[in-house]
C-alpha positions in Angstrom: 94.4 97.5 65.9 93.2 100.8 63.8 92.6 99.5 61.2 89.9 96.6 60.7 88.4 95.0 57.6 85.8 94.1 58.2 84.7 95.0 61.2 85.0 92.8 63.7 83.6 92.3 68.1 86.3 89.3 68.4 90.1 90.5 68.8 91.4 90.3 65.1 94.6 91.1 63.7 95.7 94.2 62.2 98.0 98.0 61.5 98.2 99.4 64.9 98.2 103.8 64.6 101.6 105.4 64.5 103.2 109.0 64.4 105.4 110.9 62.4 107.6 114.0 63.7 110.8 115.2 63.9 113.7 115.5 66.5 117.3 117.0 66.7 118.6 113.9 67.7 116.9 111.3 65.8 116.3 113.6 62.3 112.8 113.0 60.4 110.9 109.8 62.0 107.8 107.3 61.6 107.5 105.5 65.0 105.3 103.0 66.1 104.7 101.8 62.6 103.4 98.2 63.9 100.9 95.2 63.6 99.1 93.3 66.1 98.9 89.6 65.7 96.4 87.0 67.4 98.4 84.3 67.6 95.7 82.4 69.6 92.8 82.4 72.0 95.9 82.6 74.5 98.4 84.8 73.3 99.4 88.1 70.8 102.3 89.6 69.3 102.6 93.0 68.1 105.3 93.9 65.6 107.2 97.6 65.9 108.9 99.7 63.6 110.7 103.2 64.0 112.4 104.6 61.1 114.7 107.8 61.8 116.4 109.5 59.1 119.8 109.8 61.7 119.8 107.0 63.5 118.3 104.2 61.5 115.8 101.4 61.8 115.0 100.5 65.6 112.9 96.8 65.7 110.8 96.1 68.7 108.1 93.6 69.8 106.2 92.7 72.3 104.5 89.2 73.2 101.9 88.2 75.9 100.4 84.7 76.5 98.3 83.7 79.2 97.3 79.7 79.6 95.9 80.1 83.1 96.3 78.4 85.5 99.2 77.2 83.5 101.2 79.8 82.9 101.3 83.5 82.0 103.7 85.9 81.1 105.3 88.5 78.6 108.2 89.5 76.4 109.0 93.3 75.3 112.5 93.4 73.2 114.0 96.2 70.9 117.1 96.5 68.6 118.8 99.2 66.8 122.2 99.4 64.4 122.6 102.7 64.9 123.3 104.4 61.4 125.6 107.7 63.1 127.4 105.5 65.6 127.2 102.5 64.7 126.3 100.9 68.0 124.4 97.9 68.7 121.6 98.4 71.4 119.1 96.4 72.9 116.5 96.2 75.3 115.1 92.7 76.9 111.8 93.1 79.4 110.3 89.7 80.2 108.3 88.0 83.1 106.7 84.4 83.4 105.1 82.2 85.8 104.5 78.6 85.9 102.1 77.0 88.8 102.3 73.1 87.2 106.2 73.0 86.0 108.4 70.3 86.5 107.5 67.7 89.3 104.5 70.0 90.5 106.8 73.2 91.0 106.2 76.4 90.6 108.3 78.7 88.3 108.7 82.8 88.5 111.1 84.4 86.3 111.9 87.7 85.7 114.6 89.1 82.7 116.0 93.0 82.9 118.8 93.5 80.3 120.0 96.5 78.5 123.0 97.1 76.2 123.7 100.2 78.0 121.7 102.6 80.7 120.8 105.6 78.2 119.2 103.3 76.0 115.8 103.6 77.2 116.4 107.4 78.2 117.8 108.2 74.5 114.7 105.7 72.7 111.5 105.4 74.9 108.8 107.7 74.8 107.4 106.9 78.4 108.2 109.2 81.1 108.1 106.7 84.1 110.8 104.5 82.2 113.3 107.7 82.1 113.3 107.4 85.8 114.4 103.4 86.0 117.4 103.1 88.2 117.7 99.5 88.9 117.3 96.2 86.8 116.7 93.0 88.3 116.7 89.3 86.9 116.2 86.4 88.3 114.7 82.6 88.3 112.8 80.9 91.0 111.9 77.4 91.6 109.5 76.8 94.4 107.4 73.4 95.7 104.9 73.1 98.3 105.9 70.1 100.6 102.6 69.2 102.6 103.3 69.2 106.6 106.4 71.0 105.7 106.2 74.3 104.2 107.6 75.5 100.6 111.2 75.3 99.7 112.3 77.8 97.1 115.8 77.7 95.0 116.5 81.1 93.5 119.0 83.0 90.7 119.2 86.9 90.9 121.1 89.3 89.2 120.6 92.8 90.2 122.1 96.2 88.4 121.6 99.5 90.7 122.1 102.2 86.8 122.7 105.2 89.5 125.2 104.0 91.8 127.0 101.6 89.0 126.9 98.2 91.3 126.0 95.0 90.7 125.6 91.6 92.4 124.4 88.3 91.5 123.0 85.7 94.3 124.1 82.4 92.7 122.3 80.0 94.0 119.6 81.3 96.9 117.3 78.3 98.5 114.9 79.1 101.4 112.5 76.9 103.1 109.8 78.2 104.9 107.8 75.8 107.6 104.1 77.5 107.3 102.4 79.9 108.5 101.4 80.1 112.0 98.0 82.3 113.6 98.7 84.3 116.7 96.9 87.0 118.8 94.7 89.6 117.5 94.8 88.7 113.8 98.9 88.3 113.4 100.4 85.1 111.6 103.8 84.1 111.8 106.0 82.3 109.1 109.2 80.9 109.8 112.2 79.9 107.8 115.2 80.1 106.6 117.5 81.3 103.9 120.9 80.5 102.3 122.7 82.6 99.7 126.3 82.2 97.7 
């Protein structure tokens, strides 16, 4: 945070620093006007606000927890009415892994979603995201099965914004047998996948 009373070595909640300009598109702003939360030892959420005199109030937030060797993860999401158009957008970015989760599997999941692909072009502020061309989701299940290998059952969705495709592998399930040494350093792995 920026602003802490009274000073404090531990993290502590508090105003986060924001910025106040002025664009054609957007009219007269005050971005970024935000508070940090500690929720716990384990997790934080910080609280967004942009106010633009042309195209409204845009409300974002972004969450992290991390209960190794639990589970870890993270959650960005924005919303705006737009006040010219009046448009709903949105933005979901989210990750999460789980190493004890049901009957001693592992869980990775992964959420992309926009309302539409100039969203984050028209609304973001960070270079490297006005180059995204693809958005990917998907849920894994995996369990180790000793003398076996791991067997893995998957859902994907995946959005290629340039070339306007799509696909959606509904279920995937792979089993791999372990990993085998060879010469000189090399391992080998074999398995085998399935996909719908």
């Amino acid at each position: 945070p920026f602003w802490i009373v009274p000073v404090s070595e531990k993290r502590k909640s508090g105003l986060l620093p924001f910025k106040l300009g002025f664009a054609a598109d957007q009219g007269w702003f005050a971005k970024n006007l935000g508070y940090y939360l500690v929720v716990n030892d384990y997790s934080d959420v910080s609280f967004y606000g942009d106010l633009m005199t042309r195209k409204g109030l845009q409300g974002r937030a972004e969450a992290v927890y991390d209960v190794s060797p639990f589970a870890a993860g993270s959650v960005t999401a924005a919303y705006i009415r737009e006040w010219d158009t009046g448009r709903r957008r949105y933005s979901v970015i989210g990750d999460h892994t789980s190493r004890r989760f049901l009957f001693d599997t592992e869980l990775t999941a992964k959420v992309d979603v926009m309302s539409d692909t100039s969203y984050v072009t028209e609304y973001t502020e960070n270079r490297l995201e006005w180059l995204k061309q693809e958005m990917s989701s998907f849920a894994s299940l995996s369990r180790r099965i000793a003398g076996v290998g791991r067997v893995s059952a998957t859902i994907e969705r995946y959005e290629d914004i340039v070339r306007r495709y799509r696909w959606l592998d509904l279920p995937r399930a792979s089993i791999s047998f372990g990993t085998r040494p060879l010469v000189a350093g090399w391992t080998v792995t074999p398995g085998a996948t399935f996909s719908q």
